[in-house]
C-alpha positions as CSV (number, residue, x, y, z in Angstrom):
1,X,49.7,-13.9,-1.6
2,X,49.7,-10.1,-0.4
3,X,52.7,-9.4,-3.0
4,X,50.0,-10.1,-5.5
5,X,47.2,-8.6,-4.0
6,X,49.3,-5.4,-3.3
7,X,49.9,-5.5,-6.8
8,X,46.3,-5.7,-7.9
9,X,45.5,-2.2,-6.3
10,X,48.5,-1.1,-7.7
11,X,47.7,-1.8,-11.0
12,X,44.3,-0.4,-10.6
13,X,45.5,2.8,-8.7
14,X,47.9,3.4,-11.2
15,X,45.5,2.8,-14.8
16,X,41.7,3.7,-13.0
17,X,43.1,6.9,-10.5
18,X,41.7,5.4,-7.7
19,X,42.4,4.0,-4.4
20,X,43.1,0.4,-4.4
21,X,41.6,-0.5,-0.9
22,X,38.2,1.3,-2.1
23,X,38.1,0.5,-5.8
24,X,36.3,-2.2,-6.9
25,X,37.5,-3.7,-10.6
26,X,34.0,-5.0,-11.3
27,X,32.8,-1.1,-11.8
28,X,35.1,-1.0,-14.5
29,X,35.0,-4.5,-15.9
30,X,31.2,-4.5,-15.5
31,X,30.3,-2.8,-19.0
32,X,30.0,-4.6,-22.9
33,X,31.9,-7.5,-23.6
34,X,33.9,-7.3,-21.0
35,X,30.8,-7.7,-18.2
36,X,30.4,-11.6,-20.4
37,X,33.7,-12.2,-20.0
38,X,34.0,-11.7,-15.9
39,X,31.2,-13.6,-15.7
40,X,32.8,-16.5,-17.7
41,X,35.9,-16.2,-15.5
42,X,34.0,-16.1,-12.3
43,X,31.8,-19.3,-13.5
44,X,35.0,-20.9,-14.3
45,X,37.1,-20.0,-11.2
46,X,34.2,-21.8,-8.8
47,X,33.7,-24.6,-10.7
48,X,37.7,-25.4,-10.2
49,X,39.1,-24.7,-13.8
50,X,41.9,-22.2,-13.0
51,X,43.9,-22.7,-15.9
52,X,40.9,-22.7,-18.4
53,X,39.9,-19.5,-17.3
54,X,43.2,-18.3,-17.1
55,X,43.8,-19.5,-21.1
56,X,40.1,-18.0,-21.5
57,X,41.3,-14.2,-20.2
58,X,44.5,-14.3,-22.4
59,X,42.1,-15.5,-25.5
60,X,40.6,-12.4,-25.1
61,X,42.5,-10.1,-24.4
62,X,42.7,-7.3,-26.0
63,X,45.7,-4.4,-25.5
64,X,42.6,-1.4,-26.7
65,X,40.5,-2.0,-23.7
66,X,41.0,-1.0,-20.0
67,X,38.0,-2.9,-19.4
68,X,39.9,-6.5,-20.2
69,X,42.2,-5.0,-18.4
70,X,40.2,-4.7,-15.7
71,X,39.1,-7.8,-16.0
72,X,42.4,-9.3,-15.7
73,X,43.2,-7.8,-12.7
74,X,40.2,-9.1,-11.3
75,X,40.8,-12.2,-12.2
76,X,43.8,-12.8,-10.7
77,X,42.5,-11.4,-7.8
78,X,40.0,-14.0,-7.3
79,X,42.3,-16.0,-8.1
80,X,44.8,-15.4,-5.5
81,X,42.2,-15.5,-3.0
82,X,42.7,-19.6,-3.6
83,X,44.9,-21.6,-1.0
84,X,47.8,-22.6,-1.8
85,X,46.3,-26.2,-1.4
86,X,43.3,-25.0,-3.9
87,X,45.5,-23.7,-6.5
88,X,48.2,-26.7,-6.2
89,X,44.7,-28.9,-6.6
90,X,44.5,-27.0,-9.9
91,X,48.1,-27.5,-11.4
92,X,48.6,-23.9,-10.3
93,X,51.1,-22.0,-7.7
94,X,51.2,-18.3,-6.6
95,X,54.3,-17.6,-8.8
96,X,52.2,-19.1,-11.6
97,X,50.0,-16.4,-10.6
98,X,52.3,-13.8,-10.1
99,X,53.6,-14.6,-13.9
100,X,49.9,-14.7,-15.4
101,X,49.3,-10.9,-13.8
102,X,53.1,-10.0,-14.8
103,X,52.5,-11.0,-18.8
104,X,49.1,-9.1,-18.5
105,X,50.8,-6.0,-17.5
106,X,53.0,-6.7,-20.4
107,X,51.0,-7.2,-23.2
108,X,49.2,-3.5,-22.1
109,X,52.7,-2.0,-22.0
110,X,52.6,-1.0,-18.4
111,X,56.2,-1.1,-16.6
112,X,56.3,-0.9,-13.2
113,X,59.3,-1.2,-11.4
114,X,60.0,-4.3,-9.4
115,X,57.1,-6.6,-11.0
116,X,59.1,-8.5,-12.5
117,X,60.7,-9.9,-9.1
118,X,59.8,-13.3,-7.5
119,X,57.2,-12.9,-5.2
């Protein structure tokens, strides 16, 4: 659970310049399209459907815009905020989550040493 949420403010440290502990995602992820979409993931994360957000998030997106990016990161930090009994509830574990965040990082061509590792 902290692996990934160490990650998170990593990832948003490393694209947005600023400091994970005091950065929040949603200033970034709050504009356009990409405002709609949160709010879809969000609506979808407390009503229990994990993995159709999660299929939602990689629908959409799209390798242009640090704002889906943004997103993404968000998202999986909600996520991870789950238990571990929540997520399993869900079909879901916290390498599943690990891997989600991992293939995000991916697709936006960012390599980070280490990510790749079990968490």
């Amino acid at each position: 659970m902290r692996q990934i949420e160490m990650m998170t403010m990593a990832i948003a440290k490393l694209l947005f310049g600023k400091d994970g502990e005091a950065y929040d995602l949603k200033e970034v992820s709050n504009q356009g399209q990409s405002s709609e979409l949160r709010q879809k993931l969000t609506a979808l994360l407390r009503e229990g459907q994990l993995g159709e957000a999660e299929n939602l998030l990689f629908f959409e997106l799209d390798k242009g815009d640090e704002r889906t990016l943004a997103v993404a990161v968000d998202f999986y930090k909600q996520a991870n905020t789950f238990s571990d009994r929540e997520l399993e509830a869900q079909g879901f574990t916290r390498t599943e989550l690990w891997e989600g965040l991992g293939e995000v990082v991916k697709r936006y061509g960012l390599y980070i040493p280490g990510f790749w590792d079990e968490p």
